[in-house]
C-alpha positions in Angstrom: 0.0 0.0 0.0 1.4 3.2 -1.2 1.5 6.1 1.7 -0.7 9.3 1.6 1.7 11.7 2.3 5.4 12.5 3.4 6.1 11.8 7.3 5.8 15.4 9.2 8.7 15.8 11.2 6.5 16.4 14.0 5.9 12.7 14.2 9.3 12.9 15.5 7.8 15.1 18.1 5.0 12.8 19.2 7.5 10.5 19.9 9.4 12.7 22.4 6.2 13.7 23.9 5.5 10.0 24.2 8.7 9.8 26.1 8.9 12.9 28.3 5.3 13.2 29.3 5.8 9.9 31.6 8.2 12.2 33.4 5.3 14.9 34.9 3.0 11.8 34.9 5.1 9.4 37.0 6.8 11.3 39.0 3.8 13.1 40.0 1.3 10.0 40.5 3.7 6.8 40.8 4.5 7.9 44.6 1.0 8.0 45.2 -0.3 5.1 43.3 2.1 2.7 45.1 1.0 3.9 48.6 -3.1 4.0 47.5 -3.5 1.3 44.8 -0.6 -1.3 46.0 0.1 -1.0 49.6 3.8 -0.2 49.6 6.2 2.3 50.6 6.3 5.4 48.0 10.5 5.4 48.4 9.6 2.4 45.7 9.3 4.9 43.0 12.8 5.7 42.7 13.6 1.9 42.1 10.7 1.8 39.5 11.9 4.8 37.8 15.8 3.0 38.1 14.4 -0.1 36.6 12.6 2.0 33.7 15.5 3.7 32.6 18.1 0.6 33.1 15.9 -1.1 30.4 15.6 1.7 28.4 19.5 2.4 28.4 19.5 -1.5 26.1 16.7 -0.8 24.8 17.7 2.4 22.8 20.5 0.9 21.6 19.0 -2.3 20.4 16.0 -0.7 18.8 18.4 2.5 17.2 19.9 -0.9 15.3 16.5 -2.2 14.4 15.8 0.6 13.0 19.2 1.2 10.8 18.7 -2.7 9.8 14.8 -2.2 8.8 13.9 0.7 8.5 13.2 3.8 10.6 9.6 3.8 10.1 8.1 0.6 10.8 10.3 1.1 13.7 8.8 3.9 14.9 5.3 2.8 14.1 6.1 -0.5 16.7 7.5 1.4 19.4 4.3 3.9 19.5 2.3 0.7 19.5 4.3 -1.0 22.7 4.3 2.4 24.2 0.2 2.7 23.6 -0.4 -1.0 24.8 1.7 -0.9 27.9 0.6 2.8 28.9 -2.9 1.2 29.5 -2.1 -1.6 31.2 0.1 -0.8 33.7 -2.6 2.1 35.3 -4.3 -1.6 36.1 -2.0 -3.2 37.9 -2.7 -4.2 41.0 0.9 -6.3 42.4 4.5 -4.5 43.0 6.0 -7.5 40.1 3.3 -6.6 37.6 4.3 -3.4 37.9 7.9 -3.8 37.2 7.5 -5.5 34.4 5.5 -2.7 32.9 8.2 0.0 33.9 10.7 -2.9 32.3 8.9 -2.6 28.8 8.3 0.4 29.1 11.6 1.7 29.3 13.0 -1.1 26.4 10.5 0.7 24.0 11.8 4.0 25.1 11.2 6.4 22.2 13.7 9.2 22.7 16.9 8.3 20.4 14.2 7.0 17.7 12.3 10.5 17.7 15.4 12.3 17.6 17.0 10.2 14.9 13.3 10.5 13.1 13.4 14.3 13.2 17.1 14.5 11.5 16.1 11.3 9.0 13.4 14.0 7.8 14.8 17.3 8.2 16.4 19.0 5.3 19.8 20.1 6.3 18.5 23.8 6.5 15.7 23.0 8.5 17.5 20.3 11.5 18.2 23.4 13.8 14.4 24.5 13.7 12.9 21.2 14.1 14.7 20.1 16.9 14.0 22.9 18.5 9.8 22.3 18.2 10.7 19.0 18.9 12.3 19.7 22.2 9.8 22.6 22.6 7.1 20.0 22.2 8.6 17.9 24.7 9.3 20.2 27.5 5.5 21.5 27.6 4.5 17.6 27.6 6.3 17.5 31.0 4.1 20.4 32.1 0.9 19.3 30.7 1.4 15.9 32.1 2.1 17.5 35.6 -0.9 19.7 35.5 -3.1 16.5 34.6 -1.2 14.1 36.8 -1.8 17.2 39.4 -5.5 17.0 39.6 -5.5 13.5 39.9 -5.5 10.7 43.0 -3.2 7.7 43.2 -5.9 5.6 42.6 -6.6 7.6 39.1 -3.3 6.9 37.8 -4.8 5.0 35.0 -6.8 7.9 33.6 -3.5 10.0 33.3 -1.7 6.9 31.2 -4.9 6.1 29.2 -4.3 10.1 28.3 -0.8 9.7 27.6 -1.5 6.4 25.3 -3.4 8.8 23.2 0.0 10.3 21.5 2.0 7.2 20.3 -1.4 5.7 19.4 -2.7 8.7 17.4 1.4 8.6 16.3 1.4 5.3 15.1 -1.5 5.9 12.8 0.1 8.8 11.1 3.2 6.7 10.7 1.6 3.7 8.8 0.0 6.1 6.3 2.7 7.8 5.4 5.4 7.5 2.8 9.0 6.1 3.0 10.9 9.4 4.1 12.9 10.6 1.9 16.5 10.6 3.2 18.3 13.7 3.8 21.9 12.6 5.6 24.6 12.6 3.7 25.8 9.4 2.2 29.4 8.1 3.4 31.2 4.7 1.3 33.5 4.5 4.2 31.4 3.6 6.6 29.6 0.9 6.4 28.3 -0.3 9.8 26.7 1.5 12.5 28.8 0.6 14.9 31.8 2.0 13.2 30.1 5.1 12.1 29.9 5.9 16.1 33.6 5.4 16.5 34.4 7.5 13.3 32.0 10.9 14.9 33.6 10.1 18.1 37.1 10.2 16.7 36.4 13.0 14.9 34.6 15.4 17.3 35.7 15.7 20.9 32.2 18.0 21.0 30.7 15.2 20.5 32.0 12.6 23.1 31.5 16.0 25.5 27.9 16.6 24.9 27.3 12.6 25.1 28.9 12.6 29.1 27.2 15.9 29.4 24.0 14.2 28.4 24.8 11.8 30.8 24.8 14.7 33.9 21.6 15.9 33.0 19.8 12.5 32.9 21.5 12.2 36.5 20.2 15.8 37.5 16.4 14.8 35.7 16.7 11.3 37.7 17.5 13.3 40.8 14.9 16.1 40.8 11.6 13.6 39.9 12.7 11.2 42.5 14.4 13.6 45.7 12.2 16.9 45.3 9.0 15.1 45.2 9.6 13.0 48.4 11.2 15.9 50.4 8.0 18.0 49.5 5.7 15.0 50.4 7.4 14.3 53.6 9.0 17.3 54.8 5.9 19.5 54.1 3.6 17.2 53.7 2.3 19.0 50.5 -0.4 16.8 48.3 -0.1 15.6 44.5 -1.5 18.9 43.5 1.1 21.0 44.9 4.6 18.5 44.1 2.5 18.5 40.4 3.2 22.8 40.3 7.2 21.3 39.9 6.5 19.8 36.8 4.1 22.4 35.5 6.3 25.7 36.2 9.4 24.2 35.3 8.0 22.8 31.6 6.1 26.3 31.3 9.4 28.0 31.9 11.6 25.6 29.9 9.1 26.2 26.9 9.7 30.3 27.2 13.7 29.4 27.3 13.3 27.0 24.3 11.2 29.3 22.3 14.0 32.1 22.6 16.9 30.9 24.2 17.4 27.1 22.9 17.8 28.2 19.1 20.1 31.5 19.6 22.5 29.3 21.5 22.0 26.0 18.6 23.1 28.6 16.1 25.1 31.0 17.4 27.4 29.2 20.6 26.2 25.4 21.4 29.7 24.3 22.9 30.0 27.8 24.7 26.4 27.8 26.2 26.7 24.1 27.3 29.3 24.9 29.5 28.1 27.9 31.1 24.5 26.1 32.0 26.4 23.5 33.4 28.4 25.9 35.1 25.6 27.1 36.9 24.0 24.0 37.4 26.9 23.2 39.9 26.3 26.1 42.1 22.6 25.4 42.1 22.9 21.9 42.8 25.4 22.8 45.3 23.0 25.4 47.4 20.4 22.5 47.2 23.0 20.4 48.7 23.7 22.6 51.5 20.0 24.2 51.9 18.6 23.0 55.6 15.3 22.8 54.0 13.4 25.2 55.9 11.5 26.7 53.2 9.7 25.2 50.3 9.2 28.0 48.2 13.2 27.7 48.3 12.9 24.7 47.2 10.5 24.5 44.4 12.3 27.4 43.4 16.1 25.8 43.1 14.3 23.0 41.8 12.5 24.1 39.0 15.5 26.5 38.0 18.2 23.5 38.2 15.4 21.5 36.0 14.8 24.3 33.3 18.8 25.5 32.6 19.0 21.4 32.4 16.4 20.8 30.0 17.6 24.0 28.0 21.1 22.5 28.0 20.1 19.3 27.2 18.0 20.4 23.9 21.6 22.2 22.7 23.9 19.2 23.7 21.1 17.1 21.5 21.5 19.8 18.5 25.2 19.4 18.9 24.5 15.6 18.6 22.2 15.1 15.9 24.7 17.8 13.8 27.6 14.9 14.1 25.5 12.0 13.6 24.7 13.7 10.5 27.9 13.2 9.3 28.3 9.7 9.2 26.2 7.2 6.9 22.3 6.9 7.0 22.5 3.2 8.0 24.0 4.6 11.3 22.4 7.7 12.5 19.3 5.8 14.7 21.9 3.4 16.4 24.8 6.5 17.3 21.6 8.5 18.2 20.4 6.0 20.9 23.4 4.6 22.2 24.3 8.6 23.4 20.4 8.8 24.2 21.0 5.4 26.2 23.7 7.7 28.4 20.8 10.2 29.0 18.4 7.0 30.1 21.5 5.7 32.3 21.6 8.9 34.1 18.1 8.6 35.0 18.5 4.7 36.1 21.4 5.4 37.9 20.5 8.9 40.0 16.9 7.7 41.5 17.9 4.5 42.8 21.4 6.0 43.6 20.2 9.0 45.4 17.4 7.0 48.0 20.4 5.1 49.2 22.3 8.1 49.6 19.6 9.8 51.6 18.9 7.0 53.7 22.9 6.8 54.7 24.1 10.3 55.2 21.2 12.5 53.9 20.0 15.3 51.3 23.7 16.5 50.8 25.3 13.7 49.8 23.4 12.9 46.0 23.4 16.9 45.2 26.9 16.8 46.0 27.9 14.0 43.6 25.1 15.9 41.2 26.9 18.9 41.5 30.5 17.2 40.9 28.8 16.1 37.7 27.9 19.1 35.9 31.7 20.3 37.1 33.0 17.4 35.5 30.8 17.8 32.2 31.6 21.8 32.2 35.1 20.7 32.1 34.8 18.3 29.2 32.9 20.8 27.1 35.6 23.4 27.7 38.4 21.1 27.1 36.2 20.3 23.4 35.5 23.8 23.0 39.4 24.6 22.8 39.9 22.4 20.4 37.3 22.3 18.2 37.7 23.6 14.7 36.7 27.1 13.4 33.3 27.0 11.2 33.8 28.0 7.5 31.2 30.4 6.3 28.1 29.4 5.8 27.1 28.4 1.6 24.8 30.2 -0.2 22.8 27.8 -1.8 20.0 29.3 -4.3 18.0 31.9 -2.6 18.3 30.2 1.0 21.5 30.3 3.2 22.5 26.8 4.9 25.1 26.7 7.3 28.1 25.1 6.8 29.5 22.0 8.5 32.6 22.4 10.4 35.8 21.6 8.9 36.2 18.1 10.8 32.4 17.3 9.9 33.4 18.3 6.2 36.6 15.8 6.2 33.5 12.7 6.9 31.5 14.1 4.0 
């Protein structure tokens, strides 16, 4: 059957929303769903959340290969399906094990590299910078929306929020199968033939790259930390309701939406690499007052918090510009498999920090897991300036008819 039309890049889109909604959702109503619905101890929701995101750290990488091997599409089109089918069922569960095996396939079917690697499949060269940029946008004010739903819901409602959520990758999935083959717009490379080796070739090639990869990894440790920490100190320490730890999620994606309709694509065109490493600069001191805060004051924290999580999420949506730019280098066959293995970073980040940070608390208290957040971003500021002093100069941009397209840098030009 022959498509109707050419695949939107904001299918790409859907499938971030598909991804970061869960984040407002979950970390919002999972606390309150396991003490309500199953009968256990909310701390559980940091292990859930570690067990998501451990799967989802193979997962990306195994279906980023999938999709090289048969095609990005039908890829796609599967892991809205999963994504739509387990969404439903695990609001019904009713036993901690059934439960975990839902955040398990959940997090296997993880869309995030896929919908990246979808949006620069699509793009046309000239166009990569804006889409990702609606794309983040798009995925950002999911995390708000899904906090101002999940917000005005109980524990015991938690499956009305995911039958919401299974809405997008459903709705996604249908667009996908009626739509055309994309037409492919990465440049082709003979000398790389496998996926693998096309990873190692960008990574050789651009120490930017390998920077915003650990730097990825950071702020998937900082978003771990914030839905998991923040949410319980609020609950327990001030014993504020779903409602109120919801207002996280929905300021902080309302503010990250204003900084990524103005700030995210000044710094993706004008200074990625320098802008990286001053947001992570700052991150450090933030994380580091959180650290050392006595937590006398909520406003405070809701404030730190929501400012630590919008400067991340604006980071992160530069440090995935800089990302798709060098996976666009290398050979089409390879973009969806280097795209999720540094998206499976991101994911470890988030598997690591929740489960990580509980412990923490439980041994020596709030400071310790800010601490090592904080010695994070410091290490990933580092990295980027270390990248930043030797990356190449850019040659002037190429006038191509009436339209102006950037040019690669020189290093990017030598893979061409």
């Amino acid at each position: 059957m022959r498509g109707l039309w050419n695949p939107p890049p904001w299918t790409g889109a859907l499938a971030l929303v598909t991804y970061f909604s869960d984040i407002g959702v979950s970390s919002t109503l999972l606390p309150f769903f396991l003490t309500d619905s199953i009968g256990i101890e909310r701390e559980w929701a940091g292990r859930l959340f570690a067990v998501q995101y451990a799967s989802a750290t193979l997962g990306l990488m195994i279906t980023g290969w999938i999709s090289d091997s048969v095609g990005h599409r039908r890829t796609l089109i599967a892991v809205m399906l999963a994504q739509a089918a387990v969404l439903n069922v695990q609001g019904h569960c009713s036993s901690l094990s059934a439960l975990i095996a839902c955040r398990v396939v959940q997090g296997f079917f993880a869309s995030y590299g896929l919908a990246l690697s979808w949006v620069a499949h699509v793009s046309a060269p000239a166009n990569l910078n804006r889409n990702l940029a609606v794309a983040i946008f798009a995925a950002q004010g999911s995390i708000s929306l899904g906090g101002l739903v999940a917000g005005q819901l109980s524990g015991q409602q938690f499956w009305i929020a995911n039958l919401v959520q299974s809405s997008v990758p459903l709705s996604n999935a249908i667009t996908l199968s009626l739509s055309c083959e994309p037409v492919v717009h990465s440049p082709p490379v003979a000398d790389v033939p496998r996926p693998l080796e096309g990873l190692r070739t960008i990574a050789r090639s651009s120490r930017v790259f390998v920077a915003a990869a650990f730097t990825t990894f950071a702020m998937g440790c900082s978003i771990g930390l914030l839905t998991t920490l923040s949410p319980l100190l609020l609950k327990e320490d001030y014993g504020l309701p779903q409602s109120d730890i919801g207002r996280v999620f929905l300021v902080g994606g309302v503010a990250a939406l204003c900084c990524h309709a103005t700030v995210t694509p000044y710094f993706c065109k004008s200074h990625p690499e320098a802008s990286v490493l001053v947001f992570s600069l700052l991150n450090v001191g933030v994380i580091a007052a959180l650290a050392g805060w006595n937590w006398s004051a909520a406003a405070l924290l809701f404030s730190l918090t929501v400012y630590s999580y919008v400067t991340t999420a604006v980071s992160l949506g530069v440090c995935n510009f800089l990302i798709a730019r060098a996976a666009r280098t290398i050979a089409p066959e390879a973009v969806a498999v280097a795209t999720g293995i540094t998206r499976s970073l991101f994911t470890l980040g988030q598997a690591v920090m929740p489960l990580l940070s509980v412990q923490l608390r439980a041994a020596a208290g709030e400071w310790l897991p800010f601490t090592m957040q904080a010695l994070l971003f410091g290490m990933a500021g580092v990295a980027m300036a270390f990248a930043r002093s030797n990356a190449p100069k850019a040659v002037p941009a190429i006038e191509v008819g009436t339209s102006t397209v950037p040019a690669l840098d020189a290093q990017d030009q030598s893979q061409v």
